[in-house]
N, CA, C and O atoms as CSV, one atom per row, in Angstrom:
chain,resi,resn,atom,element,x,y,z
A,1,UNK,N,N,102.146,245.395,60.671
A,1,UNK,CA,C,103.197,244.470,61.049
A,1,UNK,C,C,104.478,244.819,60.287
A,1,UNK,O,O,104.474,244.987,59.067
A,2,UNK,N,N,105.673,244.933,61.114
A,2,UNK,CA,C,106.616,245.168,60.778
A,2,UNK,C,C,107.366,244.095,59.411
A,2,UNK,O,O,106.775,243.023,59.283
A,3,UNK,N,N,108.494,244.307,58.501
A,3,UNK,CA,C,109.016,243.623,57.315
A,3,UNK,C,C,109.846,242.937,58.041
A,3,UNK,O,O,110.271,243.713,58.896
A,4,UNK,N,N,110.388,241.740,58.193
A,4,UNK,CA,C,111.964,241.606,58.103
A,4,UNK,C,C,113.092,242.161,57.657
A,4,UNK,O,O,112.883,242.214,56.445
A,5,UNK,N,N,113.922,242.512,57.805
A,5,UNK,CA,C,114.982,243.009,57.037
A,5,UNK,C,C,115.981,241.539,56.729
A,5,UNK,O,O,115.892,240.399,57.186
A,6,UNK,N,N,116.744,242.040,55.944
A,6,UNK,CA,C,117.798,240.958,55.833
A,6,UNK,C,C,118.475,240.203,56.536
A,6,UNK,O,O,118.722,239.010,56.358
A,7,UNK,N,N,118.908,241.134,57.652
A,7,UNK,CA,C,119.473,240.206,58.921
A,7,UNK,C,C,118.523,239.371,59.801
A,7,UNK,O,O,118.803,238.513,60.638
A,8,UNK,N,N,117.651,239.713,59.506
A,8,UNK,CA,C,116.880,238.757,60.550
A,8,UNK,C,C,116.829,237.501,59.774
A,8,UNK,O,O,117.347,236.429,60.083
A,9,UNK,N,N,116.167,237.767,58.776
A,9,UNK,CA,C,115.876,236.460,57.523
A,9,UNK,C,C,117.157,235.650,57.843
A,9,UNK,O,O,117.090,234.535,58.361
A,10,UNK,N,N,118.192,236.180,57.553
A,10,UNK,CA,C,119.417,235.324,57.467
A,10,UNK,C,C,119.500,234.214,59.038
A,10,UNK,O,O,119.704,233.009,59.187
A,11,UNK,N,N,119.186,235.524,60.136
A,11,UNK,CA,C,119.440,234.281,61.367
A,11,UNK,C,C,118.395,233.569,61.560
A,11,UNK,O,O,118.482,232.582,62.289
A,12,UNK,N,N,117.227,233.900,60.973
A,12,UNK,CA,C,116.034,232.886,60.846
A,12,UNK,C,C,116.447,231.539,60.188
A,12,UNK,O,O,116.465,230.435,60.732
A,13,UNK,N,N,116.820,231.895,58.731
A,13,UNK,CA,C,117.791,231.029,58.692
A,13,UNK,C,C,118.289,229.623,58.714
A,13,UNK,O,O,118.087,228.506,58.238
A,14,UNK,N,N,119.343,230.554,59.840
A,14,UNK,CA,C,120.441,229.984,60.266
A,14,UNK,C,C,119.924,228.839,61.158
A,14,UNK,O,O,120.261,227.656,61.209
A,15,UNK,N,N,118.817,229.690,61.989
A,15,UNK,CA,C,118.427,228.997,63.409
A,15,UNK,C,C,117.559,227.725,62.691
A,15,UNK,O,O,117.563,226.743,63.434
A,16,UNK,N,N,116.901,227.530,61.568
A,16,UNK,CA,C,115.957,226.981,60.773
A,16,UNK,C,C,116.684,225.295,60.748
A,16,UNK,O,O,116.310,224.143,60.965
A,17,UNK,N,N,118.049,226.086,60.303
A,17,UNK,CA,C,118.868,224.940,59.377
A,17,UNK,C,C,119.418,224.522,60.803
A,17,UNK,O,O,119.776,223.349,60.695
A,18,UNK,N,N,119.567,224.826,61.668
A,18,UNK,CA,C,120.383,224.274,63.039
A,18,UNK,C,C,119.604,223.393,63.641
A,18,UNK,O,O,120.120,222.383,64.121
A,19,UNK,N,N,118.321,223.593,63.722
A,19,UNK,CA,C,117.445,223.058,63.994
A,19,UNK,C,C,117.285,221.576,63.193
A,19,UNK,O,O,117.431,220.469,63.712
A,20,UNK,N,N,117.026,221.793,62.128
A,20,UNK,CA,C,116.662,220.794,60.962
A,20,UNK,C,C,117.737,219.840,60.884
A,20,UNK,O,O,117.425,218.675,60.639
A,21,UNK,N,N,119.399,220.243,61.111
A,21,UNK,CA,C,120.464,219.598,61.325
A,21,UNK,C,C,120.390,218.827,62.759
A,21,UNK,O,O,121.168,217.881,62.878
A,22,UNK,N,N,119.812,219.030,63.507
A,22,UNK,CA,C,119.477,218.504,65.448
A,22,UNK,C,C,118.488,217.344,65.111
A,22,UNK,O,O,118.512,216.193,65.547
A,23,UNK,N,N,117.606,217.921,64.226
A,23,UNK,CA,C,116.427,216.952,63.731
A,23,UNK,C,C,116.799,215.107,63.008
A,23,UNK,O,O,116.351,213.994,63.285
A,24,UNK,N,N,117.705,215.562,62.128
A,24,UNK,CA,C,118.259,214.590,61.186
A,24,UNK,C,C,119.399,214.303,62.390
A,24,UNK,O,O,118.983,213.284,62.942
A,25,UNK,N,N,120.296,214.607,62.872
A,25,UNK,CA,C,121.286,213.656,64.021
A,25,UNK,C,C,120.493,213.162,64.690
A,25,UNK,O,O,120.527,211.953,64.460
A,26,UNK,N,N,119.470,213.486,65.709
A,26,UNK,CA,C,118.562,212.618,66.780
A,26,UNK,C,C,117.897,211.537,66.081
A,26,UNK,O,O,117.524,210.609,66.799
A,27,UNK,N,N,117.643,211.442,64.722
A,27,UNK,CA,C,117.018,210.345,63.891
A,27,UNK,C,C,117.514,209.459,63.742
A,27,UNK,O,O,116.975,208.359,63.868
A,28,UNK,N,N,119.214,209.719,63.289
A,28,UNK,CA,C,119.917,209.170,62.653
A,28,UNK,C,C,120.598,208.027,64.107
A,28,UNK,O,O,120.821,206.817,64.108
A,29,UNK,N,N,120.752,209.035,65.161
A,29,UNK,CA,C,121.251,208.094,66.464
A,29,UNK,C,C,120.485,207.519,66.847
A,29,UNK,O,O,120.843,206.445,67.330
A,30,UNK,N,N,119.189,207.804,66.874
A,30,UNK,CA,C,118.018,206.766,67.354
A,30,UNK,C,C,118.265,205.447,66.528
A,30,UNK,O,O,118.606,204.355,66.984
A,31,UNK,N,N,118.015,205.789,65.192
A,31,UNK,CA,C,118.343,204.417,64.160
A,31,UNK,C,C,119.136,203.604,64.769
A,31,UNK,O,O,118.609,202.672,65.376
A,32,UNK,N,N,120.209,203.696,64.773
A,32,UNK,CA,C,121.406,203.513,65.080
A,32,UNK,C,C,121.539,202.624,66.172
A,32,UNK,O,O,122.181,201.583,66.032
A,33,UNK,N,N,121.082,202.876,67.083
A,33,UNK,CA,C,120.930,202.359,68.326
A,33,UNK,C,C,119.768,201.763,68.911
A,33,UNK,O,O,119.616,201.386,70.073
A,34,UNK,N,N,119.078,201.734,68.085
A,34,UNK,CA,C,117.108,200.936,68.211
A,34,UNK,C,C,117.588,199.801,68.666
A,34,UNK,O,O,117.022,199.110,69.512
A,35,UNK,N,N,118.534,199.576,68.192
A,35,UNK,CA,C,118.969,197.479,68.390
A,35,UNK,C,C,119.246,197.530,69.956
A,35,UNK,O,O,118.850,196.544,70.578
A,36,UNK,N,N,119.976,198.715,70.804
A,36,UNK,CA,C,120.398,198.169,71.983
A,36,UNK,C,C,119.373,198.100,72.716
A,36,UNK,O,O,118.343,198.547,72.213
A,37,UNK,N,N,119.291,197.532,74.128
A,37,UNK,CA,C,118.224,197.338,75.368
A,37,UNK,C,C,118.999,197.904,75.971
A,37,UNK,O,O,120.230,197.889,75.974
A,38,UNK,N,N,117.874,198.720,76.805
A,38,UNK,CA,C,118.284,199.400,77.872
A,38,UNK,C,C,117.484,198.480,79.110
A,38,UNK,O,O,116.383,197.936,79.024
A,39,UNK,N,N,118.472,198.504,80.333
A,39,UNK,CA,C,118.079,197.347,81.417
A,39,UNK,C,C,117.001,198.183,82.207
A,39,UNK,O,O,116.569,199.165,81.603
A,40,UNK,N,N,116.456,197.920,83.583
A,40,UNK,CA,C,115.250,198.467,84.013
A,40,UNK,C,C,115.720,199.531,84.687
A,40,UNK,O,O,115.023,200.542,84.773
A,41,UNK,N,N,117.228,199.448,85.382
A,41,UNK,CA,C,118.308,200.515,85.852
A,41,UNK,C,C,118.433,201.339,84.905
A,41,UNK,O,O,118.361,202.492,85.330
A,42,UNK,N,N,118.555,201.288,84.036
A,42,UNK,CA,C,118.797,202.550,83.202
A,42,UNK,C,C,117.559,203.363,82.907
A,42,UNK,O,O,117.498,204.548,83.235
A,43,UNK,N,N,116.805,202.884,82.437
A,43,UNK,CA,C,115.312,203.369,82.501
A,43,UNK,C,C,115.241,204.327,83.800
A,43,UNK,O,O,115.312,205.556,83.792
A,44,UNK,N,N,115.070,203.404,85.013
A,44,UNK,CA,C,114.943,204.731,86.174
A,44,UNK,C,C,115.966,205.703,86.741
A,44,UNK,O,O,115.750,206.581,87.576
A,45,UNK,N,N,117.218,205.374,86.095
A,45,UNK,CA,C,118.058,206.182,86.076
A,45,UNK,C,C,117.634,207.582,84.642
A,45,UNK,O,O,117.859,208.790,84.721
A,46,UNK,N,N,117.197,207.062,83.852
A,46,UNK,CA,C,116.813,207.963,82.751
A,46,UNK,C,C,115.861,208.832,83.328
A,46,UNK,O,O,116.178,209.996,83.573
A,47,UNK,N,N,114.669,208.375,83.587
A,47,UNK,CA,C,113.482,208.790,84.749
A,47,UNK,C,C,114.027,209.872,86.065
A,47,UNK,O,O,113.634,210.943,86.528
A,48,UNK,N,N,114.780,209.228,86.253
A,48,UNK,CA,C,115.264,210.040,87.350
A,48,UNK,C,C,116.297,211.343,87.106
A,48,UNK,O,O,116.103,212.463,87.578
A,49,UNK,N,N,117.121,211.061,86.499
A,49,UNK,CA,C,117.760,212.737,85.837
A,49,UNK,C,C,116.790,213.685,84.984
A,49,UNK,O,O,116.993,214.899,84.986
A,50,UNK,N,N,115.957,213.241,84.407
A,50,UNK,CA,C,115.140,213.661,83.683
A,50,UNK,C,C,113.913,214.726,84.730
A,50,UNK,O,O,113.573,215.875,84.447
A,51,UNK,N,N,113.576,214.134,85.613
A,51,UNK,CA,C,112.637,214.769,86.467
A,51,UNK,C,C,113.846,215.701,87.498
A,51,UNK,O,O,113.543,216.814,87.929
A,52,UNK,N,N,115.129,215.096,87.776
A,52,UNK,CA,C,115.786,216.337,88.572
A,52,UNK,C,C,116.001,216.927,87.836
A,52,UNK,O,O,116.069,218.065,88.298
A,53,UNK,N,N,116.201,216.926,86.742
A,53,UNK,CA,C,116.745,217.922,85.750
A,53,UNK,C,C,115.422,219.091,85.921
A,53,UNK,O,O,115.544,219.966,86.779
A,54,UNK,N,N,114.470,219.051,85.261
A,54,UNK,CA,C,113.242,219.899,85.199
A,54,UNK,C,C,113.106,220.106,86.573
A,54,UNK,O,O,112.849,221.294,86.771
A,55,UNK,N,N,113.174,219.398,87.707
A,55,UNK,CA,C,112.880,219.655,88.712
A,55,UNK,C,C,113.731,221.196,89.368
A,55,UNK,O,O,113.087,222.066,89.954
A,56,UNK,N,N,115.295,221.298,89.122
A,56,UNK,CA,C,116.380,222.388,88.793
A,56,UNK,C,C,116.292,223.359,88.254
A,56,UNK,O,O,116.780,224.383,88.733
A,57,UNK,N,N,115.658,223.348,87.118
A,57,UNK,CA,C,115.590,223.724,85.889
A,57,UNK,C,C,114.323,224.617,86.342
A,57,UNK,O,O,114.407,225.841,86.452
A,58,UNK,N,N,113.321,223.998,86.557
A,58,UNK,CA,C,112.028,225.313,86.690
A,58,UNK,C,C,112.346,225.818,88.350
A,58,UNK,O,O,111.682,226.773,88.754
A,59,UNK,N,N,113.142,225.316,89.097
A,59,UNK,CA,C,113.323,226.062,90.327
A,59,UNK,C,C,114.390,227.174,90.580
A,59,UNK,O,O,114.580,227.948,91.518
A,60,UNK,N,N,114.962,226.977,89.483
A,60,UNK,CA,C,115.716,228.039,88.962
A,60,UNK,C,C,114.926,229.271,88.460
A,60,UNK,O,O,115.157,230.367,88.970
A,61,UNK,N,N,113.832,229.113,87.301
A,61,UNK,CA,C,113.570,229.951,86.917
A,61,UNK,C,C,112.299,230.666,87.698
A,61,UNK,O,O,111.849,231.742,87.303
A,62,UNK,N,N,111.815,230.034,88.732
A,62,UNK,CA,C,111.418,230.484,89.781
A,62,UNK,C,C,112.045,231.445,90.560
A,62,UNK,O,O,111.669,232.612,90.670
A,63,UNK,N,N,112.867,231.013,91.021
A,63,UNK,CA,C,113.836,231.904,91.927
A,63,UNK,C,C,114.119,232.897,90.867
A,63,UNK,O,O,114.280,233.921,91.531
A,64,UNK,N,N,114.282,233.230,89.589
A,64,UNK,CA,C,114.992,234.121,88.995
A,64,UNK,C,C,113.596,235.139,88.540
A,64,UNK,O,O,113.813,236.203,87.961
A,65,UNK,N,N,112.469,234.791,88.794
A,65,UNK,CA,C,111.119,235.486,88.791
A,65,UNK,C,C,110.750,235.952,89.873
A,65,UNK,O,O,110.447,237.143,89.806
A,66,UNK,N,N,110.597,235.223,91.404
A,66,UNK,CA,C,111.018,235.895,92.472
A,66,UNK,C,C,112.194,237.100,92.502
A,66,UNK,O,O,111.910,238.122,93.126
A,67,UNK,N,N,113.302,237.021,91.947
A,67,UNK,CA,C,114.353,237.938,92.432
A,67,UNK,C,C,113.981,239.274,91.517
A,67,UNK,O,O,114.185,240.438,91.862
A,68,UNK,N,N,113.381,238.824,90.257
A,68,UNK,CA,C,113.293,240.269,89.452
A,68,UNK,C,C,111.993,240.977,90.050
A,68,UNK,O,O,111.845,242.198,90.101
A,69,UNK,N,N,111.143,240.100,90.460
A,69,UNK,CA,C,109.870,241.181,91.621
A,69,UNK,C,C,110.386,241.560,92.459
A,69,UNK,O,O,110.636,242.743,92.227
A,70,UNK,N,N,110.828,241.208,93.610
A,70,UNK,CA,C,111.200,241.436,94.725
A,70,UNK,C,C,111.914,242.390,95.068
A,70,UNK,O,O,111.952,242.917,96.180
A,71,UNK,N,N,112.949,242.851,93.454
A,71,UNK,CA,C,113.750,244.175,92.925
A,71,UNK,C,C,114.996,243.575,93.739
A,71,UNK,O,O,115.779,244.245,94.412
A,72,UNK,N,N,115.030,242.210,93.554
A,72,UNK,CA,C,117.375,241.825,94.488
A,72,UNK,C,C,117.736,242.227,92.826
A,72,UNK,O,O,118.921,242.562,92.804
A,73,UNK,N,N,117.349,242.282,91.932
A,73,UNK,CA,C,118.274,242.784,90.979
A,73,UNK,C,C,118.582,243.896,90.449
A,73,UNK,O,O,119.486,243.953,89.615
């Protein structure tokens, strides 16, 4: 198995601490906002971007697995 070299370590890192910084804001806004209610509209509005989203999202990367077999690229 190959060593790391320095540059990698460093964007390991980087990516470590970016992460860990995403970690502590999503905590910190959750806190933050525990007190509000969300109404039953928002909920299936949440529900609902959430599933088109992935729904987009993997039909995209479908099509982009189709196109690299198929050789359109």
């Amino acid at each position: 198995m190959k060593r790391m070299g320095v540059g990698e370590l460093g964007l390991l890192a980087v990516l470590v601490f970016i992460c860990l910084a995403a970690l502590v804001w999503a905590v910190s806004v959750w806190n933050v906002t525990s007190s509000i209610e969300m109404s039953v509209h928002g909920w299936i509005a949440l529900g609902l971007g959430t599933f088109f989203s992935l729904l987009i999202g993997c039909g995209l990367m479908a099509l982009m697995f189709y196109s690299s077999r198929s050789g359109h690229d």
